[in-house]
Backbone bond lengths (Angstrom), bond angles and torsions (degrees), N, CA, C in turn:
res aa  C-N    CA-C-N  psi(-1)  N-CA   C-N-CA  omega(-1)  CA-C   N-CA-C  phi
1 X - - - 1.463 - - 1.527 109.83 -
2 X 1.463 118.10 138.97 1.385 110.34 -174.18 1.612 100.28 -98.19
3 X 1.543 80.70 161.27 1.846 74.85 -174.14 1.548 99.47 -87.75
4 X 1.762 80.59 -167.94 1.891 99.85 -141.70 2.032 95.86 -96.44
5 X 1.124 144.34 88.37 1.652 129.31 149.42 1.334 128.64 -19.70
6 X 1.070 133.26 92.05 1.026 123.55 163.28 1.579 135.45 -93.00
7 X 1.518 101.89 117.45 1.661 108.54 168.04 1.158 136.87 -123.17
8 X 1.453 101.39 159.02 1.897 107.51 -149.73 1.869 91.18 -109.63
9 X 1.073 83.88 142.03 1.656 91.44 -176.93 1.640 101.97 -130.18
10 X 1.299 123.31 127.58 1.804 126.67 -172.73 1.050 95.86 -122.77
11 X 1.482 128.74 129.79 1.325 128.27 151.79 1.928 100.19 -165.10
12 X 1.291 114.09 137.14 1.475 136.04 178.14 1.689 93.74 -56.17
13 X 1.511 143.59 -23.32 1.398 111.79 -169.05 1.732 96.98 -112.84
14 X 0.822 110.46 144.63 1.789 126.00 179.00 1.497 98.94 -53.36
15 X 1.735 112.51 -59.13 1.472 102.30 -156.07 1.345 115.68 -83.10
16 X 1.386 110.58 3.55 1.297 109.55 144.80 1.666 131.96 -83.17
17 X 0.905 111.44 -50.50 1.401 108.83 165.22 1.500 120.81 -31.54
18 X 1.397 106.56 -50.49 1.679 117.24 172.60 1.741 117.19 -72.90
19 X 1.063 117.21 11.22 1.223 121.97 -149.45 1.881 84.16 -126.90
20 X 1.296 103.57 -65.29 1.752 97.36 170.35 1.284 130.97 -62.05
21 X 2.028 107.93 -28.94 0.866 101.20 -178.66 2.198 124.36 -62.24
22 X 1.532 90.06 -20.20 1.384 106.69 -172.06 1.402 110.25 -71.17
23 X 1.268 95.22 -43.55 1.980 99.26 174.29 1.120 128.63 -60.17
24 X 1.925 110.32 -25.58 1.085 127.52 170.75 1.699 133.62 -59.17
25 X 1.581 87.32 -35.90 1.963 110.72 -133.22 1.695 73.98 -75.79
26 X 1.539 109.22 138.37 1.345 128.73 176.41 1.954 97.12 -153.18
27 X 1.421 124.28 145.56 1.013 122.08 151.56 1.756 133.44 -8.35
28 X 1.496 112.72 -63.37 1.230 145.97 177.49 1.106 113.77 -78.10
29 X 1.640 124.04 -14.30 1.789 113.81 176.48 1.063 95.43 -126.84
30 X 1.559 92.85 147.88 1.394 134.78 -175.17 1.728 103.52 -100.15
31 X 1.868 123.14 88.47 1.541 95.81 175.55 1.360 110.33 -103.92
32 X 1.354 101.71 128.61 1.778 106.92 -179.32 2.030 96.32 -108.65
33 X 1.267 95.72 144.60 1.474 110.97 -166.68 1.557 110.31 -125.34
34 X 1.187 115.91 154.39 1.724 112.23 -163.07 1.998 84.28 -149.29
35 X 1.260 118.29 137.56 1.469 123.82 157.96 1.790 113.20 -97.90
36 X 0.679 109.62 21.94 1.576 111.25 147.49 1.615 118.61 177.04
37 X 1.426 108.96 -175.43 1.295 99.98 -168.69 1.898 124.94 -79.44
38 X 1.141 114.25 -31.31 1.603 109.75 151.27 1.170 107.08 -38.72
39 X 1.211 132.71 -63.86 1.626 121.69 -170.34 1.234 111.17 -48.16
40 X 1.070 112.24 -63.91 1.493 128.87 -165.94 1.654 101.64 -58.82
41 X 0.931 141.76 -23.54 1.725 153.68 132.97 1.527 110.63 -24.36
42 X 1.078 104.23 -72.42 1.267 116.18 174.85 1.377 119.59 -34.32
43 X 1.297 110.37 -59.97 1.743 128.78 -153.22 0.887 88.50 -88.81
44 X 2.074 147.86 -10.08 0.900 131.42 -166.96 1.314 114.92 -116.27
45 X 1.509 108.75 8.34 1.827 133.79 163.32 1.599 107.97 -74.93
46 X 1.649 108.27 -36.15 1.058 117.21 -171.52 1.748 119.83 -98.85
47 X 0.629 92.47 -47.02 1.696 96.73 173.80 1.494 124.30 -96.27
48 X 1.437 117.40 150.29 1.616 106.22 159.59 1.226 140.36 -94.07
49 X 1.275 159.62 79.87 1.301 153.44 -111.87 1.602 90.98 -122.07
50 X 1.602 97.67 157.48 0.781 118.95 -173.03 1.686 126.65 -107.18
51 X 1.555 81.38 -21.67 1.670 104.33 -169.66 1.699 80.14 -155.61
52 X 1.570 93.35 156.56 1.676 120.33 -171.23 1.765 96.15 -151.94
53 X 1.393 121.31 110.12 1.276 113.43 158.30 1.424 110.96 -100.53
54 X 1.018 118.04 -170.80 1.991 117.53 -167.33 1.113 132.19 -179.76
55 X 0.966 139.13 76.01 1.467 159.57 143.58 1.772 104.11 19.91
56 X 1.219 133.53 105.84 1.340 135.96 -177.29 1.492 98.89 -68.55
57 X 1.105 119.03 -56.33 1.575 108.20 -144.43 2.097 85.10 -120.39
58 X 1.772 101.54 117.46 1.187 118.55 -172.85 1.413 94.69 -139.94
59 X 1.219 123.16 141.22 1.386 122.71 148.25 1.717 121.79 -76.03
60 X 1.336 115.92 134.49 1.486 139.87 -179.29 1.424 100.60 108.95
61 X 1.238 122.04 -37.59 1.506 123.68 -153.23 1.070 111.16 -176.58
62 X 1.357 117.48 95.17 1.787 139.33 -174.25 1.168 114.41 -67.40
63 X 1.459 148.91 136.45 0.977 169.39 -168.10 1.864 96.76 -46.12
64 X 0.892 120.05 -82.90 1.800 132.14 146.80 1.602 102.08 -2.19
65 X 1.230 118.18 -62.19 1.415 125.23 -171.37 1.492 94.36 -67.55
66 X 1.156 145.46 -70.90 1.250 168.15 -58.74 2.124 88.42 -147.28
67 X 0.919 107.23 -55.35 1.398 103.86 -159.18 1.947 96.83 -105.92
68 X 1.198 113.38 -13.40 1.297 112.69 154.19 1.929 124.73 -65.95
69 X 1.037 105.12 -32.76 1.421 117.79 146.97 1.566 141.88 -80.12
70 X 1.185 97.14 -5.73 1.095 107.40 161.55 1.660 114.97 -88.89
71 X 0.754 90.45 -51.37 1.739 121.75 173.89 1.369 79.93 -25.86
72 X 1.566 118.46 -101.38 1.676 159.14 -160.47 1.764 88.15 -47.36
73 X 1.303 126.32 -22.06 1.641 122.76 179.81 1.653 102.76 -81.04
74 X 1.498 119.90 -1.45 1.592 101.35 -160.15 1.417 121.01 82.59
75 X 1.373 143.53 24.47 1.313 140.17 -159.06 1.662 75.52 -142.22
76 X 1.334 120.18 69.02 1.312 144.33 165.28 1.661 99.45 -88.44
77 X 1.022 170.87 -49.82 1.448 177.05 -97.36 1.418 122.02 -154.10
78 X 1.570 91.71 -15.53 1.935 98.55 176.81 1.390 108.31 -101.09
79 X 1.490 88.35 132.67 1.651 105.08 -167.65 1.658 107.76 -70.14
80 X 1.804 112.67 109.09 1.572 97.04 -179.86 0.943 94.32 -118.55
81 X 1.587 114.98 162.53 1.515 133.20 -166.04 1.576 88.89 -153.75
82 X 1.636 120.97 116.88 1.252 151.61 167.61 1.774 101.37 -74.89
83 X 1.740 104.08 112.81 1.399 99.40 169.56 1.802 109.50 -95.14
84 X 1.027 109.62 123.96 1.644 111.91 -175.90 1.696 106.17 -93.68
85 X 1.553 108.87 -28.95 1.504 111.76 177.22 1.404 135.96 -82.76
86 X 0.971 136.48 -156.67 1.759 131.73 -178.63 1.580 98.78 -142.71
87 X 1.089 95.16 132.30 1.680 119.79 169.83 1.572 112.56 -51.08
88 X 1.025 118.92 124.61 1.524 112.42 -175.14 1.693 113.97 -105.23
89 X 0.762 119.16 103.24 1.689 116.73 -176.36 1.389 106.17 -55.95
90 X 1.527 101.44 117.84 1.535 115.61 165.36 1.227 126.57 -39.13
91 X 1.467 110.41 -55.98 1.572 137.60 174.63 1.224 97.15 -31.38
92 X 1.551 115.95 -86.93 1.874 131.76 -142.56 1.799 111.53 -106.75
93 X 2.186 90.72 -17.70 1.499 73.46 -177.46 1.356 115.03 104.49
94 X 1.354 143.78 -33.40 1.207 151.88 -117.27 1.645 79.51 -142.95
95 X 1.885 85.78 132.58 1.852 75.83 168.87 1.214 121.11 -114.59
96 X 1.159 99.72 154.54 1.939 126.54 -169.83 1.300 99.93 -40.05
């Protein structure tokens, strides 16, 4: 059995979260999701990730904020990728 990836995905709107998580979801990955950046703190005491995507612009704690502390935590090796853009719904067009 191969092992399991796990990635953390942060962002303040749900239908995004559900939206990566879908692009994500493979056998082999694990996506755990946090709506802001305390959370995403949290989950990252607890788990090891492999990959971190991240929502730039959050209220309490901006994406910027967010992975600069991570940074300064030692989580030097986890692959983060800062999303600066908005999800565009296929459906209507309109973005997330």
């Amino acid at each position: 059995m191969n092992d399991v990836v796990k990635c953390l995905l942060v962002d303040d709107r749900e239908e995004n979260l559900v939206a990566l998580t879908a692009l994500l979801a493979a056998d082999d990955v694990l996506v755990l999701g946090a709506r802001s950046g305390p959370e995403a703190l949290e989950l990252l005491l607890v788990h090891e990730f492999a990959l971190a995507l991240i929502d730039v612009r959050m209220p309490e704690m901006n994406g910027l904020e967010l992975a600069e502390l991570m940074r300064g935590a030692g989580f030097d090796e986890l692959s983060t990728r800062l999303l600066a853009g908005s999800i565009v719904s296929l459906h209507t067009g309109t973005a997330a």
